[in-house]
C-alpha positions as MATLAB code, in Angstrom:
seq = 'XXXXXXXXXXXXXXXXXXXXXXXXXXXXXXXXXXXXXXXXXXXXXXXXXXXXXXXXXXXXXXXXXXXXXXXXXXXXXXXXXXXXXXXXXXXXXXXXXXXXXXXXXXXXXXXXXXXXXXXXXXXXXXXXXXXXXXXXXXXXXXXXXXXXXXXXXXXXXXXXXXXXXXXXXXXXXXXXXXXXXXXXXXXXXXXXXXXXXXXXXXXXXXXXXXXXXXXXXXXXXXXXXXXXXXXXXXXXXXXXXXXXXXXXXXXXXXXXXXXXXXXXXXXXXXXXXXXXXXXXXXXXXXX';
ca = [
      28.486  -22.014   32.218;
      26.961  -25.414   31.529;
      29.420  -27.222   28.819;
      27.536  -29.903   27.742;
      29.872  -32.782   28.856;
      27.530  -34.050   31.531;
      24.933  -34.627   28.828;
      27.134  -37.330   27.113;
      26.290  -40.931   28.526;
      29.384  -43.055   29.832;
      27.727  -45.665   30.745;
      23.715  -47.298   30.397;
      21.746  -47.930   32.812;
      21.101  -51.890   33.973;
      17.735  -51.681   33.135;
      17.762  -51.113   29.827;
      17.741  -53.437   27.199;
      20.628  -53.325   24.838;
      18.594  -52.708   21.625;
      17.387  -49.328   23.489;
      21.372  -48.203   24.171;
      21.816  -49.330   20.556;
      18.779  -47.043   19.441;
      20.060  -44.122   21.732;
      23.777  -44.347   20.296;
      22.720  -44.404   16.829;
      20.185  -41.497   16.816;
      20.501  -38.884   15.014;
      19.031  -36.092   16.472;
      20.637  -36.416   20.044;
      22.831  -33.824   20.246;
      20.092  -31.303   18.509;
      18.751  -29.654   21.814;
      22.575  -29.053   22.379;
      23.638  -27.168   19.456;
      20.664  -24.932   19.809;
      21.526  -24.084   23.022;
      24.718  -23.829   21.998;
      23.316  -21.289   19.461;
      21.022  -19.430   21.024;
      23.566  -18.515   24.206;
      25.642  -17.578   21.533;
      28.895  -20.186   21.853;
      29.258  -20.092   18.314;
      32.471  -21.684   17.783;
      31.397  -24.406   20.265;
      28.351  -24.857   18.497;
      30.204  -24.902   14.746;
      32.475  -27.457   16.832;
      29.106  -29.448   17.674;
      27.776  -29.410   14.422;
      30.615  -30.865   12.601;
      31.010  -33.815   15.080;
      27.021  -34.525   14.546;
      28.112  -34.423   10.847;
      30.410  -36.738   10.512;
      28.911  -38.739   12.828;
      25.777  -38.747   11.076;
      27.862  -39.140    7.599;
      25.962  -36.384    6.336;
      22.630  -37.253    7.466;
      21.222  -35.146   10.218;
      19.232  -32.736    8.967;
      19.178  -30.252   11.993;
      22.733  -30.130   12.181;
      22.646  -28.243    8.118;
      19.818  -26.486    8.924;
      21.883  -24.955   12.128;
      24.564  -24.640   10.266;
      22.649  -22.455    7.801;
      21.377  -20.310   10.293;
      24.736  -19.307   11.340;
      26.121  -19.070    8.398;
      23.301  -16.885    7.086;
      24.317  -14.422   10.315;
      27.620  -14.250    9.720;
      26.335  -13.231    5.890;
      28.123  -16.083    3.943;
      24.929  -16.533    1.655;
      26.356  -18.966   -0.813;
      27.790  -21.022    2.137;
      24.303  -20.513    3.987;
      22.503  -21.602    1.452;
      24.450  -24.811    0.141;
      23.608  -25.659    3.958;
      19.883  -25.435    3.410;
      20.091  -26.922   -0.021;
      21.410  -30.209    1.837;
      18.920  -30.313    4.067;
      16.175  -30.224    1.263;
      17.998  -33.242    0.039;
      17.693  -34.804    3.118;
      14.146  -33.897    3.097;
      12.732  -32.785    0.128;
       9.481  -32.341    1.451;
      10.036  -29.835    4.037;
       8.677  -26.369    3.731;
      10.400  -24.642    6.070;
      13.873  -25.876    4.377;
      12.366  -24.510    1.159;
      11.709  -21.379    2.906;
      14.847  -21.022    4.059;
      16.577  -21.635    0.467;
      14.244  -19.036   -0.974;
      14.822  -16.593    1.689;
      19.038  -16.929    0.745;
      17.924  -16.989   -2.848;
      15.810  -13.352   -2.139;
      18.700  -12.117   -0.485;
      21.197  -13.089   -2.917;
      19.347  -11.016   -5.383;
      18.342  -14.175   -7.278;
      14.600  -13.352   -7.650;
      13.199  -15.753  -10.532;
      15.000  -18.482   -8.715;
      13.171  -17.352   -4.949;
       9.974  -16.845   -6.363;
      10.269  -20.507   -8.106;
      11.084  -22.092   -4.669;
       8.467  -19.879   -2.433;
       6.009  -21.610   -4.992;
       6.781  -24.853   -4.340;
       6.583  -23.886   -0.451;
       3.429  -22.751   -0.872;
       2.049  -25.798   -3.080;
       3.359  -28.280   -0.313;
       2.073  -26.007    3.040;
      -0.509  -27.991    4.835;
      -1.858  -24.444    5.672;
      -1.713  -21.011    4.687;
       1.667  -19.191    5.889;
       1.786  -15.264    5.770;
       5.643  -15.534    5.107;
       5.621  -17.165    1.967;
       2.841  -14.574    0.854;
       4.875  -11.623    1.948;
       8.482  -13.236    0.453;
       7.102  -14.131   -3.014;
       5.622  -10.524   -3.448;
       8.647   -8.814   -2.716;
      10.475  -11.363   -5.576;
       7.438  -10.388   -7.922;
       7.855   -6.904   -7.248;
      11.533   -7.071   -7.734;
      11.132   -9.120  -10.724;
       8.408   -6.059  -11.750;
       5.218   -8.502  -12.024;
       2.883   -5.959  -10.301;
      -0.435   -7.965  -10.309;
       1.625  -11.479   -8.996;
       3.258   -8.928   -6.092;
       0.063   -7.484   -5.325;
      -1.958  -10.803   -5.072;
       0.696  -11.938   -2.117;
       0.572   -9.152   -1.010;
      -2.670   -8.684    0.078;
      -2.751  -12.385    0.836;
      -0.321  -11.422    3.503;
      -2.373   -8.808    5.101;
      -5.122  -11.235    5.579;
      -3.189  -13.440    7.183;
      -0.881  -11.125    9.023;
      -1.615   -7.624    9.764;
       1.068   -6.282   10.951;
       3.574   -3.144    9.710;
       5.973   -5.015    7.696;
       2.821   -6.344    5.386;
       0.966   -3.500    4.985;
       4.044   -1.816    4.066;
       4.709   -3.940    1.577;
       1.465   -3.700   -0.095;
       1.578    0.223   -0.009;
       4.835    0.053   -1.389;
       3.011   -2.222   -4.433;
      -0.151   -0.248   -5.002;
       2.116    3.081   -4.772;
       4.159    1.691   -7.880;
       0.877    0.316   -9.337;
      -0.160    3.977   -9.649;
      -3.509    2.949   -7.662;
      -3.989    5.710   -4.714;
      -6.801    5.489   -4.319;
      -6.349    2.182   -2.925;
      -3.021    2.952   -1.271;
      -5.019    5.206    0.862;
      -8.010    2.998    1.565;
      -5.169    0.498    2.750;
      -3.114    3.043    4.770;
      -6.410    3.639    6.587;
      -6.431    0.493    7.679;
      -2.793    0.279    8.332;
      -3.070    2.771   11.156;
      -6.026    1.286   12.440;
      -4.319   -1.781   12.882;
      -0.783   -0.238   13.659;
      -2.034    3.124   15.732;
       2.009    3.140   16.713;
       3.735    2.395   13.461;
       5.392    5.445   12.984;
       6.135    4.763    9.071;
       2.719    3.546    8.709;
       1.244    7.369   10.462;
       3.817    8.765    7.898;
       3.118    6.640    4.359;
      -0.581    7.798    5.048;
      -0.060   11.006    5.491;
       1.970   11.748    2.335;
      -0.398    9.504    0.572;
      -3.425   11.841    1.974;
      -1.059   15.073    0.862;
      -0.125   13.699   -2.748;
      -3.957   13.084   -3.157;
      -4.849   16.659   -1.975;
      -6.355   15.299    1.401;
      -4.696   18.294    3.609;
      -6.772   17.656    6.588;
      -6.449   13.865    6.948;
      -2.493   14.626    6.269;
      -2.332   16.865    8.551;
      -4.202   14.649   11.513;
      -1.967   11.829   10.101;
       1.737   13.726   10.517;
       0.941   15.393   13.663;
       0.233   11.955   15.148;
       3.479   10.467   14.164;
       5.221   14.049   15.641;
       3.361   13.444   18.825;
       4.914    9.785   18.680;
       8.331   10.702   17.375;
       9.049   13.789   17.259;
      12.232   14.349   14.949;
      10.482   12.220   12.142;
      11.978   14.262    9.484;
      10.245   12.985    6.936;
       7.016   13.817    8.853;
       8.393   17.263    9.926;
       9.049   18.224    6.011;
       5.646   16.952    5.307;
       4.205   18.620    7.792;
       5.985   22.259    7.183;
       5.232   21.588    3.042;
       1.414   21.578    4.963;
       1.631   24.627    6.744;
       3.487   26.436    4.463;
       1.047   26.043    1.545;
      -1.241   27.448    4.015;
       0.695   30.616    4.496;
       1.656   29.901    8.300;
       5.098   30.448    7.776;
       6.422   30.191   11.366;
       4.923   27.134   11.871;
       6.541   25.656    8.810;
       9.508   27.021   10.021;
       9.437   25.804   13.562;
       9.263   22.312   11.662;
      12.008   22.854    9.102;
      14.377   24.205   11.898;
      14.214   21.365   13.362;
      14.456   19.008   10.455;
      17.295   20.914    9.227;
      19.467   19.487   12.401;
      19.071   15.671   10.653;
      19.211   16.318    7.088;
      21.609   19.837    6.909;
      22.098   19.133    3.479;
      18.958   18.685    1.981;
      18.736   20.987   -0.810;
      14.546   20.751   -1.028;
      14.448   21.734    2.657;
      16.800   25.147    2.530;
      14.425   25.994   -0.535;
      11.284   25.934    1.439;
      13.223   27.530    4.385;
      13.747   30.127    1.958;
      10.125   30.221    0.605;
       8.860   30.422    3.633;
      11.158   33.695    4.511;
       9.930   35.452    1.021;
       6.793   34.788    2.202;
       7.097   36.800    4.971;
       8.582   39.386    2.740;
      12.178   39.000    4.897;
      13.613   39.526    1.270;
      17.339   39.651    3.358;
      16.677   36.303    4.321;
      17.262   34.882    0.844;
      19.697   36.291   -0.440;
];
């Protein structure tokens, strides 16, 4: 594999002046393409190796060389480390939002919500344009921080930028703890429309539909994620809770039975098992 030691100049070429070799020596950012490569092919420890070269080199000052740094520390889950990484290269350039981002996203993870949310803020002031990220990350710090109205605002700003599963999950998730089903629904209708595929999205509707009484539209909503995924057990309870309160029995327990091979334990699920049994009046059965 490809080293990287060609790519190191020995010698310049006649023709060019000597402030250009001077201007080519001193950059900082030559090396760059190389530890991403590095990165990306995953040579970690040659790309670590890399990094702290274009470090000292740069004493301190190249910005891509943190930022790299951050990435892998982030992967390797050394948060603190990660972020002290990303906090240097918003020293280095204060102005960047995507090194803002990337201290707010260590801050989320870290648990550290007031702090995130502050940062994801001043990301957002200083984007040139809208970005769906910064939406979607400073609603899940304003839900975590339980400031429903402030989740739900970025939330739905993230939808209209982005809509895509992880959004509109997010947004059901706030309007479900808002109390607002109405809404939740209205939303998971478009969710699916959007996401025919999403499998949690087919499933959040249809519980949605059965908490609000909507049998029908859970029913049509469960059987499509069955017919997509068919040991969805969350689906497959749903769906025999469905059936069940509908007196068809072996159909409830077709689903159950086969529920009951990913979730054994499930105390809720041996009860309706055991429901469903009594109401067939096999009184043996259950005891």
């Amino acid at each position: 594999m490809m080293n990287g030691k060609q790519f190191f100049p020995k010698t310049a070429d006649k023709n060019h002046s000597s402030s250009e070799m001077v201007n080519n020596f001193q950059s900082l950012e030559r090396y760059n393409w190389l530890m991403h490569m590095f990165h990306v092919n995953g040579e970690i420890d040659r790309c670590k190796e890399l990094i702290k070269k274009e470090i000292a080199r740069s004493n301190g000052k190249n910005e891509v060389a943190f930022y790299k740094q951050g990435e892998i520390l982030k992967e390797e889950g050394k948060l603190q480390e990660a972020l002290e990484s990303f906090q240097t290269c918003l020293k280095l350039n204060p102005e960047s939002v995507d090194n803002m981002k990337e201290v707010a996203k260590c801050l989320l993870e870290m648990k550290r919500y007031k702090l995130a949310a502050d940062v994801y803020l001043q990301a957002e002031r200083n984007s040139k344009s809208s970005d769906w990220q910064i939406y979607f990350y400073s609603a899940q710090c304003h839900l975590k921080l339980g400031d429903i109205p402030k989740a739900k605002a970025y939330a739905q700003k993230a939808v209209q930028m982005e809509k895509d599963e992880m959004c509109y999950a997010l947004l059901l998730k706030v309007l479900t703890q808002e109390g607002d089903l109405k809404a939740a629904i209205a939303v998971s209708d478009s969710a699916v429309m959007s996401c025919p595929d999403s499998i949690n999205l087919l499933t959040e509707s249809g519980l949605l539909n059965l908490k609000a009484g909507q049998t029908q539209q859970a029913f049509e909503r469960l059987s499509a994620t069955l017919a997509l995924e068919p040991t969805c057990v969350k689906a497959l309870l749903a769906l025999g809770y469905v059936t069940q309160k509908h007196e068809e029995y072996d159909v409830a327990l077709s689903k159950y039975k086969m529920a009951v091979n990913y979730e054994p334990d499930s105390v809720a699920l041996w009860n309706n098992i055991g429901m469903c049994f009594y109401g067939k009046q096999k009184y043996v059965a259950t005891r």
